[in-house]
DRENKOL-216718 format. One line per field, with one value per residue (C-alpha): residue number from 1; x, y, z; chain; residue in three letters. Coordinates in Angstrom, 3 decimals, always signed. Layout:
<atoms>
pos = [NUM	...];
x = [X	...];
y = [Y	...];
z = [Z	...];
unit = [A	...];
code = [ALA	...];
</atoms>
This chain:
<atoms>
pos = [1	2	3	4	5	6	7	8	9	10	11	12	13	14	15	16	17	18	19	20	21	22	23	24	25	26	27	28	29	30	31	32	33	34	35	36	37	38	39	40	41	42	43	44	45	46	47	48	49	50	51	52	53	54	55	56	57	58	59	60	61	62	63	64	65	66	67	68	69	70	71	72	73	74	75	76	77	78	79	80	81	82	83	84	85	86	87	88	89	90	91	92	93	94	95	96	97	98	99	100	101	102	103	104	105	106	107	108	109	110	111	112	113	114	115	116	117	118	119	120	121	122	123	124	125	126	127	128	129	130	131	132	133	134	135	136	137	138	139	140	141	142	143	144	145	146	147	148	149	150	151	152	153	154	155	156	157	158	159	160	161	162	163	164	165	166	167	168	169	170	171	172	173	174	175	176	177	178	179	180	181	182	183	184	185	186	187	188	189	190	191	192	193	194	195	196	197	198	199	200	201	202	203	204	205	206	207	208	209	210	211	212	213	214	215	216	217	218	219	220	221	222	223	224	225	226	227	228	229	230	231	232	233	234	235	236	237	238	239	240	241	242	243	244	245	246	247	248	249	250	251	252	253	254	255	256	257	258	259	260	261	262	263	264	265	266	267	268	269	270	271	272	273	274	275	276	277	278	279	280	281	282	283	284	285	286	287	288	289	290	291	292	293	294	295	296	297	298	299	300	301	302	303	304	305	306	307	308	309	310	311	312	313];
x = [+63.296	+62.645	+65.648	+64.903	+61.371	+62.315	+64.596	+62.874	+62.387	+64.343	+67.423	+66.692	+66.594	+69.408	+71.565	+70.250	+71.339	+74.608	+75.274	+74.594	+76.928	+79.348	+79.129	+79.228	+82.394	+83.981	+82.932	+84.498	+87.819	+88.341	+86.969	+89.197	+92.552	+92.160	+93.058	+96.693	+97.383	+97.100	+98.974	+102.117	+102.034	+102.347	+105.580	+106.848	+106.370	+108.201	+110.831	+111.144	+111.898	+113.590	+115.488	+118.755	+120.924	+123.732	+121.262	+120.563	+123.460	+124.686	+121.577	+121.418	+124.295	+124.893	+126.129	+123.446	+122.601	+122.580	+120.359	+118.220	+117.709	+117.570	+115.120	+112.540	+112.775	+112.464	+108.233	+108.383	+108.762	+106.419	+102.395	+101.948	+99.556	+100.061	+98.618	+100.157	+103.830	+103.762	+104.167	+106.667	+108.709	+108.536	+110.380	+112.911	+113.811	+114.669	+116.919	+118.970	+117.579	+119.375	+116.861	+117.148	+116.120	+113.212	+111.977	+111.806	+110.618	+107.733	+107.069	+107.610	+105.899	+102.172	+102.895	+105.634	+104.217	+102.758	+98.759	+98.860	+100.915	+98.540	+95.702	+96.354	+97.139	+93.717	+92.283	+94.515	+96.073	+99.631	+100.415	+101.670	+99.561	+101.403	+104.670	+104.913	+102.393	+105.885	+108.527	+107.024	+106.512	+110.184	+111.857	+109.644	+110.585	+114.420	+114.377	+112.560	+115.284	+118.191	+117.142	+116.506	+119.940	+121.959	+120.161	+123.184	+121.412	+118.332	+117.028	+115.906	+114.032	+112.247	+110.165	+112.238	+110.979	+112.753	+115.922	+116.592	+116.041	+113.689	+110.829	+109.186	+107.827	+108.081	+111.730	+112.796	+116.184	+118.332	+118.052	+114.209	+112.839	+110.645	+107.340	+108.267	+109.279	+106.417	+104.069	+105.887	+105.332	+102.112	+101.862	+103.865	+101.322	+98.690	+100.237	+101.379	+97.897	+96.037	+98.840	+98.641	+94.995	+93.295	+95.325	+94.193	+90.525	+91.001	+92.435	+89.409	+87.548	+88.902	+88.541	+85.143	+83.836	+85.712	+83.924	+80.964	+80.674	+82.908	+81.207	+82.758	+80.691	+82.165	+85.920	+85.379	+82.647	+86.541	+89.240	+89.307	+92.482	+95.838	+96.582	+93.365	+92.867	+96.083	+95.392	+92.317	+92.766	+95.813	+93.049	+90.638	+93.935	+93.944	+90.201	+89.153	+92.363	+91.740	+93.516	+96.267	+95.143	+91.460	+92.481	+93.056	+89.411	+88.542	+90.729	+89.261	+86.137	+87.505	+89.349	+86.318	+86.244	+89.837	+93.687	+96.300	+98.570	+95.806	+94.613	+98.572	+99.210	+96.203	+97.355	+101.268	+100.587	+97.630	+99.075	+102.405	+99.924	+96.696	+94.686	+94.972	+98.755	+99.858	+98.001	+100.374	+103.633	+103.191	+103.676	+106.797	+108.399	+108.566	+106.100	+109.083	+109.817	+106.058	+105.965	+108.698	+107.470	+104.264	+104.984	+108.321	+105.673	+102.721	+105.169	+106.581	+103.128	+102.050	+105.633	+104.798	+100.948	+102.177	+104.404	+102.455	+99.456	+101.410	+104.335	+103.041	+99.479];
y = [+90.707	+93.392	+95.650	+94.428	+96.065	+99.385	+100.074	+101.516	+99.042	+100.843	+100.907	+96.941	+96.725	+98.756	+96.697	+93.631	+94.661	+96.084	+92.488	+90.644	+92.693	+92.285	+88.569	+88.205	+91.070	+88.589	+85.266	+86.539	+88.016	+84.470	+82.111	+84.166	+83.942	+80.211	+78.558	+80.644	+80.568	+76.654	+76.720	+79.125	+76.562	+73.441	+75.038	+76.179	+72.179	+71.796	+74.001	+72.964	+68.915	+69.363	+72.406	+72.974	+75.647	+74.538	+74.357	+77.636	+79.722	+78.074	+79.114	+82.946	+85.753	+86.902	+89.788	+92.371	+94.139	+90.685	+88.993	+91.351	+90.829	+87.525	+87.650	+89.608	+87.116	+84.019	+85.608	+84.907	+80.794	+80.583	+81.161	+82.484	+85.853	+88.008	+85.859	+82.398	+84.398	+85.351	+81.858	+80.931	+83.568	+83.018	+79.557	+80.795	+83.389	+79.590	+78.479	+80.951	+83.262	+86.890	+89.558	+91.718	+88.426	+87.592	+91.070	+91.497	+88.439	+88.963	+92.259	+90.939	+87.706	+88.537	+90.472	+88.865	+85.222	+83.676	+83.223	+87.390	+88.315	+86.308	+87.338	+91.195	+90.396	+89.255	+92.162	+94.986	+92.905	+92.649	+95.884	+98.950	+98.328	+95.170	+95.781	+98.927	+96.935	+94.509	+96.932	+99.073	+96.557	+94.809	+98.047	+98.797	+94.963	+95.840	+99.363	+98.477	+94.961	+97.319	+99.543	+96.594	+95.153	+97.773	+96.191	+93.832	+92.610	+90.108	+90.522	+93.982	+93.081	+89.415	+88.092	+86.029	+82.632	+83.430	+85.321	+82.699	+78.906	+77.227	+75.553	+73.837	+70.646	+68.331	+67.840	+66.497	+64.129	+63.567	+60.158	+59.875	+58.290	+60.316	+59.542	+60.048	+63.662	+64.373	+63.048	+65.472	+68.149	+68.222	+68.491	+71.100	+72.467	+71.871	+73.543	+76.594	+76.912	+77.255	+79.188	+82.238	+81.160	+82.896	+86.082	+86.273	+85.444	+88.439	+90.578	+89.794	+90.800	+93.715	+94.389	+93.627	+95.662	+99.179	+97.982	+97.598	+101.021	+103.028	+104.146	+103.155	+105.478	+108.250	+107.775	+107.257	+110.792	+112.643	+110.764	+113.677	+114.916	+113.830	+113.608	+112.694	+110.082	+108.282	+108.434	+107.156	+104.317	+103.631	+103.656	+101.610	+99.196	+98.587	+98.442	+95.977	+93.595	+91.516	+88.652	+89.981	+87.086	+89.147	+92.276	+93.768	+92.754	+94.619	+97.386	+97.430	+98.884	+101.997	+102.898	+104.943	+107.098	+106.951	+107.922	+105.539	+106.545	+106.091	+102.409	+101.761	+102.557	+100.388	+97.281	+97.831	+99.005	+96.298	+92.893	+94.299	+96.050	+95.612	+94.816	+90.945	+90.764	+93.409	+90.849	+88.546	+90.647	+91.296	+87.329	+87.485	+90.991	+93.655	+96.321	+99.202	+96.772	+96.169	+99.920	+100.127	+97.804	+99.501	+102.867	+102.660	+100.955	+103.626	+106.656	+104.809	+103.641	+107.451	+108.810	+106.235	+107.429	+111.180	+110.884	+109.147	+111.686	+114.574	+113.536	+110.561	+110.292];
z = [+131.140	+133.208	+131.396	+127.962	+128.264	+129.363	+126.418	+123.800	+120.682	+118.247	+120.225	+120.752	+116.957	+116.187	+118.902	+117.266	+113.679	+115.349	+116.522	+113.157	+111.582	+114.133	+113.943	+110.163	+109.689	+112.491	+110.800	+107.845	+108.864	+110.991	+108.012	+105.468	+107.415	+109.051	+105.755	+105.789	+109.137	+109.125	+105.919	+107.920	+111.106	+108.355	+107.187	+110.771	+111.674	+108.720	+109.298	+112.562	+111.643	+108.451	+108.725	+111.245	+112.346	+109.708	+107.482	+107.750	+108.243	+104.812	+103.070	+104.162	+104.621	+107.878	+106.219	+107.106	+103.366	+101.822	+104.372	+104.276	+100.801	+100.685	+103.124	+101.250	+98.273	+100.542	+100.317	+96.496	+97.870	+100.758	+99.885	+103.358	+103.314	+107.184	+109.240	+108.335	+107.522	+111.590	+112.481	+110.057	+110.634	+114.486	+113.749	+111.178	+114.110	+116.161	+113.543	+113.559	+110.951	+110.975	+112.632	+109.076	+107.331	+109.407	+109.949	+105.854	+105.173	+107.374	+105.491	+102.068	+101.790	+102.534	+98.400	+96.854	+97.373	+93.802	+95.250	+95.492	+92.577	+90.524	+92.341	+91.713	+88.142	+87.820	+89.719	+87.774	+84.969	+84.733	+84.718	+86.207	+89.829	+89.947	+89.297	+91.794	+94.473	+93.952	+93.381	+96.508	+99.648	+98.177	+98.738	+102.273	+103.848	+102.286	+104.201	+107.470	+107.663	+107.219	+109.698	+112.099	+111.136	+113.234	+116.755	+117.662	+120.219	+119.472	+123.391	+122.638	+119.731	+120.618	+123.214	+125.310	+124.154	+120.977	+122.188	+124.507	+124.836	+123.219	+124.947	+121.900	+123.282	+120.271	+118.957	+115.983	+116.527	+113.070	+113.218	+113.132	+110.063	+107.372	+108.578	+112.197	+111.222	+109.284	+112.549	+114.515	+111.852	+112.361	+116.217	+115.965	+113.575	+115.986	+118.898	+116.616	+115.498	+118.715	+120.022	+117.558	+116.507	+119.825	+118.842	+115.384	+116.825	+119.660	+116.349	+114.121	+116.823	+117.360	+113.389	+113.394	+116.253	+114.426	+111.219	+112.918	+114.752	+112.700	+109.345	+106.562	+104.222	+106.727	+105.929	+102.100	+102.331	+103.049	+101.515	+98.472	+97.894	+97.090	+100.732	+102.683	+100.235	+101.086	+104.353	+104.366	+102.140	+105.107	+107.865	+105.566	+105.071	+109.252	+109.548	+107.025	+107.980	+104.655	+103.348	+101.172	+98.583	+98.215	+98.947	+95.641	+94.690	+97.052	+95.970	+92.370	+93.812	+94.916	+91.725	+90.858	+93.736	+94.827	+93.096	+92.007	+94.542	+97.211	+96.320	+95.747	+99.122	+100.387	+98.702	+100.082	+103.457	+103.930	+103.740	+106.117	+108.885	+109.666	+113.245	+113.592	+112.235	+114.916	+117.592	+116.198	+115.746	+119.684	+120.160	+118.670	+118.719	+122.141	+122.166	+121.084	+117.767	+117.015	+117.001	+114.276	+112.228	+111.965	+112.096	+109.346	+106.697	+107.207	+106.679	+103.254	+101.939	+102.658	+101.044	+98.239	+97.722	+97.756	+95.337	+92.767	+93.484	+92.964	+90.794	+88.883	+88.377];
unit = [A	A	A	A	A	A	A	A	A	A	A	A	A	A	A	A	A	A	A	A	A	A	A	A	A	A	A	A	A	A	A	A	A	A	A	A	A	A	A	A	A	A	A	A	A	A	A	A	A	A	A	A	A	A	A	A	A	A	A	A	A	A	A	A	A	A	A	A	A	A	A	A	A	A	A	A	A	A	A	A	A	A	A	A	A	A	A	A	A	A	A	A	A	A	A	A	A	A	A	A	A	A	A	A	A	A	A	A	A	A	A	A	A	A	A	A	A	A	A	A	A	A	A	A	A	A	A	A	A	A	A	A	A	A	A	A	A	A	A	A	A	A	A	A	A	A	A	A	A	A	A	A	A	A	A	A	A	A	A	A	A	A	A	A	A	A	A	A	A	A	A	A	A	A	A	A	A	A	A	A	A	A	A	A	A	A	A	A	A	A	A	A	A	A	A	A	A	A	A	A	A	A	A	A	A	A	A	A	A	A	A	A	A	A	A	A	A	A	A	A	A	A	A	A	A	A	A	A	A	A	A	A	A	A	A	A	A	A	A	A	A	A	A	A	A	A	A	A	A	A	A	A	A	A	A	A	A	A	A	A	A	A	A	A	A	A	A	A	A	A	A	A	A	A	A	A	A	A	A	A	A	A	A	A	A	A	A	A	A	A	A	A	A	A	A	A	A	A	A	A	A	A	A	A	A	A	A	A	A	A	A	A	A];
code = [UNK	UNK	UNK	UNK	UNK	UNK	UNK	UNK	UNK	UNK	UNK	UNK	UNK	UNK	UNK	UNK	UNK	UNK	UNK	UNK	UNK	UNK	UNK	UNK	UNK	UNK	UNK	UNK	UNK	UNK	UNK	UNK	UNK	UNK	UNK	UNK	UNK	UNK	UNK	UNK	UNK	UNK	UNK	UNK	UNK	UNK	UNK	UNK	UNK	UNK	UNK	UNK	UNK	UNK	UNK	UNK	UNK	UNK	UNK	UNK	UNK	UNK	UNK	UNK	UNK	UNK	UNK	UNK	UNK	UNK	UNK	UNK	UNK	UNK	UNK	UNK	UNK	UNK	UNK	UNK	UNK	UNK	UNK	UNK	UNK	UNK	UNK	UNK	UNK	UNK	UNK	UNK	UNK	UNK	UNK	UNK	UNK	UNK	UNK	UNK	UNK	UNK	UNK	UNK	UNK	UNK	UNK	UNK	UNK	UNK	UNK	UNK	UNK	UNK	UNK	UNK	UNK	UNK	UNK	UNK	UNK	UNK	UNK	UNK	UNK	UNK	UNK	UNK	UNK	UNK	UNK	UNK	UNK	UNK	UNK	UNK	UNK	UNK	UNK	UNK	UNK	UNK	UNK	UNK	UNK	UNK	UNK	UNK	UNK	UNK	UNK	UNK	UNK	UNK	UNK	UNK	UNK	UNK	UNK	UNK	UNK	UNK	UNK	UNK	UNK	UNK	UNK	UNK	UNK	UNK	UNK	UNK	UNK	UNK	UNK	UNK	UNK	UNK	UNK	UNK	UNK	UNK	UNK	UNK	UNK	UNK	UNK	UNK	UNK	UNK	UNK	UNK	UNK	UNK	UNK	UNK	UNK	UNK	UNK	UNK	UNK	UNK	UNK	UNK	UNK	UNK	UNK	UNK	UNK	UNK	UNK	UNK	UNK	UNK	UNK	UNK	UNK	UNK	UNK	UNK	UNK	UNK	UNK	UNK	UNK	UNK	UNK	UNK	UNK	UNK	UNK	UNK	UNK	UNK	UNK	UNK	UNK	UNK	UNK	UNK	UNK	UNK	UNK	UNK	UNK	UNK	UNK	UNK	UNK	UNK	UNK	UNK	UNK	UNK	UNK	UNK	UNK	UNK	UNK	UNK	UNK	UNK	UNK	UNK	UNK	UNK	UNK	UNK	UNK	UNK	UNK	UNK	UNK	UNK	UNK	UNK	UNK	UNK	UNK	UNK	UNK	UNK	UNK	UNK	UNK	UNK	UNK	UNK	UNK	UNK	UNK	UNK	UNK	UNK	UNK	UNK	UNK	UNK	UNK	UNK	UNK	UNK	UNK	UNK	UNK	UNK	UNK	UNK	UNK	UNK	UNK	UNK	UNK];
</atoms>
């Protein structure tokens, strides 16, 4: 009591409003991504139960160009935005899925799933912002899962856990009937979903304290340019850590102030990096991959946003 009365009331006040804002940026980061992170640890339990390692090899290529291709297009099945694709891909990784595979399917799927084509469509009409939104993170996830295709050696790439045995407690036998699978389905979805839950919590956090004390109305005052307006709308991307399913509504209200090429590179860069997913990535990836997979997405969403600034629009 004795503190609280010899700070001056307006820095009480501003603290206070500081706090509310805080709370409701957090609530809704956390309240958006919850439904699709439940939804991606259904369909690891899933995966897990009704999907083997035989299973698996037959449906993708271990050849690396082809796998990595495949990969990206397995997004178009699963409606998994970046937070419920993390867990998903985590147990694909168990079965046996190539590295190349996983690591562009992780990138492709937050875009190429139906619930966000649709959802841009509605935002920019089916048009030219959707097909290169499309076109764009397909040929990002493609690039980044080649690149990752020449590591040989798993162990340099995934956390332990993954490289090595597997520790899952619940186990699905061949024999077990339907329902019995589908019971163990869901503990696994349980456990999957308080495991990478408390990251995505800790990322949202994160999110929501930058939002909080880090202007918004400063960025956008100098993302003029060709350039500086890529970048920013790059930074905004990692800040806001929205739901690729809303994120092109939210999009649509920078078109005024803001080029193509700038909001283009928002809604390609946005659903493959932002501050909860890279929580998440560090679950399943080492730090020295995380960094890849950030840094080889930002430098082609800004090549992409360039070139449409300068050459296209």
């Amino acid at each position: 009591m004795l503190t609280a009365s010899l700070l001056p009331v307006s820095f009480l006040s501003f603290l206070w409003d500081r706090l509310n804002v805080f709370a409701t940026v957090f609530l809704g980061i956390f309240m958006e991504a919850v439904p699709y992170l439940l939804l991606g640890t259904f369909a690891s339990g899933l995966v897990e139960v009704f999907v083997d390692r035989e299973q698996m090899s037959r449906w993708v290529s271990r050849r690396p160009a082809a796998a990595t291709i495949s990969g990206a297009f397995m997004g178009m099945v699963f409606p998994v935005c970046e937070c419920g694709v993390v867990p998903l891909t985590r147990r694909l990784f168990k079965k046996g899925l190539p590295l190349s595979a996983g690591i562009s399917f992780l990138l492709a799927a937050p875009v190429l799933n139906p619930i966000v084509v649709l959802s841009t469509a509605s935002a920019f009409g089916w048009g030219e912002m959707l097909f290169w939104r499309f076109a764009i993170s397909l040929g990002i996830a493609v690039v980044v899962g080649l690149i990752f295709s020449f590591q040989k050696d798993t162990v340099q790439v995934l956390r332990p856990t993954l490289a090595g045995e597997d520790h899952q407690h619940v186990h699905a036998e061949p024999n077990d009937p339907a329902m019995e699978k589908v019971r163990k389905a869901l503990l696994i979805t349980v456990d999957e979903f308080f495991d990478m839950g408390r990251y995505l919590i800790l990322g949202a956090m994160l999110a929501a304290g930058l939002q909080t004390f880090i202007a918004q109305s400063s960025l956008l005052a100098i993302g003029n340019g060709p350039v500086l307006s890529v970048l920013i709308m790059l930074l905004l991307a990692i800040l806001l850590s929205i739901c690729s399913t809303v994120d092109s509504f939210v999009a649509l209200g920078f078109t005024g102030a803001f080029s193509f090429g700038a909001i283009l590179s928002f809604l390609v860069f946005g659903p493959m990096v932002d501050i909860k997913s890279v929580m998440m990535y560090l679950q399943v990836f080492k730090r020295r991959a995380v960094f890849y997979i950030v840094v080889l997405p930002f430098m082609m969403s800004l090549l992409a946003g360039l070139i449409f600034n300068y050459f296209v629009k």
